[in-house]
C-alpha positions in Angstrom: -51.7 -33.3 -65.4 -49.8 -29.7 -66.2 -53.5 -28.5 -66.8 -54.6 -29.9 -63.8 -51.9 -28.4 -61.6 -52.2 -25.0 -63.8 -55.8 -24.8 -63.0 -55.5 -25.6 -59.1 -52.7 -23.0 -58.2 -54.0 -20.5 -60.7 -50.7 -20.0 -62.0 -52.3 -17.8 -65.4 -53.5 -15.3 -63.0 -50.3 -15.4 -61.4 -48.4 -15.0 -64.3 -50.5 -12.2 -65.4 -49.4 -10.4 -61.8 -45.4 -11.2 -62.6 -45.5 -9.5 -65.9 -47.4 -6.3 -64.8 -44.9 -5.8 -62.1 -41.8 -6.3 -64.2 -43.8 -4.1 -66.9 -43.6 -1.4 -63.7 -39.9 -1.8 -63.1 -39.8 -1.2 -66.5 -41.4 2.2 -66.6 -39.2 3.0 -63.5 -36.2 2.6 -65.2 -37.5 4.4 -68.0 -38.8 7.3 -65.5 -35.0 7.3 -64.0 -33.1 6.6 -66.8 -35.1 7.9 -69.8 -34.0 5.4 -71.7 -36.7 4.8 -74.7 -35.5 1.1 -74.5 -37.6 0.5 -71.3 -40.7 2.3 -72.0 -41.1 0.2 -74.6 -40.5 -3.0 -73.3 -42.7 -2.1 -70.2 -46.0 -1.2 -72.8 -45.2 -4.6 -74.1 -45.5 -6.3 -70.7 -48.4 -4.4 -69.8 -50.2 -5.4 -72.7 -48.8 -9.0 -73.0 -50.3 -9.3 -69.0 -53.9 -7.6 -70.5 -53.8 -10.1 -73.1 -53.5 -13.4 -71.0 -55.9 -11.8 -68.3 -58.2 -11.9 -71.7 -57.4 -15.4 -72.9 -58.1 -16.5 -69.3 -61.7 -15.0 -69.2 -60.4 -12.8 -66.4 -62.5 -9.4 -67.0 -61.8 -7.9 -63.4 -58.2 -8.5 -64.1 -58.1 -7.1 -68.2 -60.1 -4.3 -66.6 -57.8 -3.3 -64.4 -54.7 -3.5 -66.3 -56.3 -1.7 -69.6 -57.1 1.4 -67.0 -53.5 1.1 -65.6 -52.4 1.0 -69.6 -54.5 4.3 -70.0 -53.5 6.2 -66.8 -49.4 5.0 -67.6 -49.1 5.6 -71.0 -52.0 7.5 -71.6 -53.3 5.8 -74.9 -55.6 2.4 -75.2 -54.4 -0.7 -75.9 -54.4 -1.7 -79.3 -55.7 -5.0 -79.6 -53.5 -7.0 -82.5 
């Protein structure tokens, strides 16, 4: 049923969307505060969103986010 429901609303590609954009606040806060902490914790969002745009086959989506890595953070992501 979950799989079902998972699968008709698409909720993968939404939760791909939800942890780029708090991957962004992230970076914002770094950009404002300079706080190491954030910048961190935003390249881990980014590339935790790259990585379930992967597991879900979504290429368009992976694409996107691994030139948004580059052009933030100017470095690939490293695929672990």
């Amino acid at each position: 049923m979950c799989k079902k429901l998972s699968l008709k609303y698409d909720y993968g590609y939404k939760l791909c969307i939800a942890i780029n954009d708090m991957s962004w606040i992230y970076r914002n806060l770094y950009e404002n505060e300079l706080q190491e902490e954030y910048y961190n914790i935003g390249k881990q969002q980014y590339r935790q969103a790259y990585y379930l745009a992967l597991a879900r086959k979504d290429n368009i989506l992976a694409e996107k986010l691994k030139n948004g890595y580059q052009r933030f953070y100017q470095s690939d992501i490293e695929i672990v």
